[in-house]
C-alpha positions as CSV (number, residue, x, y, z in Angstrom):
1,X,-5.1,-6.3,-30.2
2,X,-2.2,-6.2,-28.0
3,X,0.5,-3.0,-27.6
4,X,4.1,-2.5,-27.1
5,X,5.3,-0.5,-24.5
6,X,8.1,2.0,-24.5
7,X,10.8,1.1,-22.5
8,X,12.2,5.1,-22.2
9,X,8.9,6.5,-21.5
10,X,6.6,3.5,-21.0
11,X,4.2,5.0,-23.4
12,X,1.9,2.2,-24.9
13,X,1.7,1.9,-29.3
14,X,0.8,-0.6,-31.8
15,X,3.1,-3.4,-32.5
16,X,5.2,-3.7,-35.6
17,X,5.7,0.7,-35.1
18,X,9.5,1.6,-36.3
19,X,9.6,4.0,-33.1
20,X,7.4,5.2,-30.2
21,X,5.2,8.0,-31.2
22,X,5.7,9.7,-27.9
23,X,9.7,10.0,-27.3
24,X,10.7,8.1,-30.2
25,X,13.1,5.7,-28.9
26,X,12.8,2.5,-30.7
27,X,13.3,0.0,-28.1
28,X,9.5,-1.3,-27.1
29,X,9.0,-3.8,-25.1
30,X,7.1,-6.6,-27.0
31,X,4.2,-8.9,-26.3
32,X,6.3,-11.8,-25.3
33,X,8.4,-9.8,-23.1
34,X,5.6,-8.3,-21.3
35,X,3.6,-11.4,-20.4
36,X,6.7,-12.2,-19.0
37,X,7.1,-9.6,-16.7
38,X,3.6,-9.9,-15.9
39,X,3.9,-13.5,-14.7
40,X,7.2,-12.8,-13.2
41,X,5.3,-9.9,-11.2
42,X,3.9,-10.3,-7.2
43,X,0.2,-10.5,-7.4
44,X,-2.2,-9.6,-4.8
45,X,-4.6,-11.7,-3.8
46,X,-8.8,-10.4,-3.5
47,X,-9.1,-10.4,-0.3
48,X,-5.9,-8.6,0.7
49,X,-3.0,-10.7,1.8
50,X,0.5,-11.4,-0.1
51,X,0.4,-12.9,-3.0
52,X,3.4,-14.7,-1.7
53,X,2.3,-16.2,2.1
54,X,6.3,-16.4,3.3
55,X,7.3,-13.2,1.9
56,X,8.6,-10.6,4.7
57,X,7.9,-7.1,4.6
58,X,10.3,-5.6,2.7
59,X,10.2,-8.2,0.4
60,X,8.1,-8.6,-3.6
61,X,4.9,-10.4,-2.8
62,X,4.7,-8.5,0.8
63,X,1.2,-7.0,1.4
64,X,0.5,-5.1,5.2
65,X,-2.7,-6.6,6.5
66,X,-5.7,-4.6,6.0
67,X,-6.9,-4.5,9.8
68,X,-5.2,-5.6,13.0
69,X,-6.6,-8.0,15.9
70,X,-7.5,-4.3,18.1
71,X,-9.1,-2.8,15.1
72,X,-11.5,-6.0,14.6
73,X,-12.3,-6.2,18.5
74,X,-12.7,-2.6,18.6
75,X,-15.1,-2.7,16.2
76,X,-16.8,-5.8,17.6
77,X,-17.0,-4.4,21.2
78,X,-18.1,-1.3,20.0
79,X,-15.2,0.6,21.3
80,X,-13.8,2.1,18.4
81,X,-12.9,5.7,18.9
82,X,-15.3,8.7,18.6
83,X,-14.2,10.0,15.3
84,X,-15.3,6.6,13.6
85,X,-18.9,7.6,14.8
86,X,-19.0,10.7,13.2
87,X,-20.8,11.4,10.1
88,X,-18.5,12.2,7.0
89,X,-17.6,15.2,6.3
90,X,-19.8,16.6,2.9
91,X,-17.9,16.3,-0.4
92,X,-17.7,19.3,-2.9
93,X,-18.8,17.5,-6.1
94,X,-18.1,20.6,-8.4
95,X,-14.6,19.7,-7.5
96,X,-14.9,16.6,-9.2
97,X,-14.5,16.3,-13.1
98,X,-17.2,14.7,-15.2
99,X,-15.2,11.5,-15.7
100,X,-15.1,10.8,-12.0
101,X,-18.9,12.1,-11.0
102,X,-19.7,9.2,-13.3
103,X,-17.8,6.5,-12.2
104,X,-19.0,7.3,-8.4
105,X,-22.6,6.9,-9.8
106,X,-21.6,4.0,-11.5
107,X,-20.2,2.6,-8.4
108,X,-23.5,3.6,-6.5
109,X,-25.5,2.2,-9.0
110,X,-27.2,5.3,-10.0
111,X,-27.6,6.6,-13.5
112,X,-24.5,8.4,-15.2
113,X,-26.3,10.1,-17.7
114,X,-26.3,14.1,-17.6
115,X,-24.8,17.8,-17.3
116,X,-22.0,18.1,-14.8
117,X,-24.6,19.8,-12.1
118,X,-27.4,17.1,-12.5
119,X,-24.5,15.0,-11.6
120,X,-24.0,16.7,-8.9
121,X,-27.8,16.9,-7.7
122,X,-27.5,12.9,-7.9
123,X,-24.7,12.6,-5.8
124,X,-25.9,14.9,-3.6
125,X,-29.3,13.8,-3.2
126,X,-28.1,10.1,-2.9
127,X,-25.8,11.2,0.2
128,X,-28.6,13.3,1.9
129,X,-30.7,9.5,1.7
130,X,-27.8,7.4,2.6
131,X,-27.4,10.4,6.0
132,X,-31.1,9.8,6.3
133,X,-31.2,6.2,6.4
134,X,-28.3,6.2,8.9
135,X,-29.9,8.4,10.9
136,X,-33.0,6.1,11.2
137,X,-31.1,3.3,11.7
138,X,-29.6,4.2,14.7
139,X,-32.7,5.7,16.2
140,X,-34.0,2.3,16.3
């Protein structure tokens, strides 16, 4: 089922509502209008680049490039700076809400399932192997 969206506070609500539940202005923007918008919207492409290949910077469509030509031969030669061959500095995962502890596992393909401080322990543990691995890696 697809929403309205509020055009005063861009709140999202089901269709055919006499007014948005959150300001109650009762302008939405409807389904038509949207897809629109959507289509009339730049689009960035996977691997990075405009979405429009003449655009300008400054211009809709305009995306910077990810790396420049000294970055790739940098990393190529090996002669990228010192701080890029340092290890990370350790995250504080009790910063982290539960929400986002999940989708990190998720993202690491580990489980998601658990208390906030098992979470934790898995995140943990995960980065103490990845640090290990690395470390035995470049022994060899």
């Amino acid at each position: 089922m697809s929403t309205w969206e509020c055009r005063g506070c861009t709140a999202a609500y089901a269709p055919g509502a006499p007014r948005c539940p959150q300001c109650g202005t009762d302008d939405p923007i409807k389904e038509d209008e949207q897809r629109a918008r959507e289509q009339e919207m730049a689009k960035i492409t996977v691997h990075g680049g405009p979405s429009d290949e003449n655009a300008e910077p400054g211009q809709p469509g305009y995306v910077e490039p990810a790396a420049t030509e000294e970055t790739t031969e940098e990393l190529a030669t090996g002669d990228a700076t010192e701080e890029s061959t340092e290890a990370p500095e350790p995250v504080d995962y009790h910063d982290f809400n539960v929400t986002d502890l999940r989708a990190e596992l998720a993202e690491r393909g580990l489980p998601v399932s658990g208390t906030k401080d098992e979470l934790v322990a898995r995140l943990e543990e995960d980065d103490k192997a990845r640090a290990d691995e690395a470390e035995q890696n470049t022994a060899e």
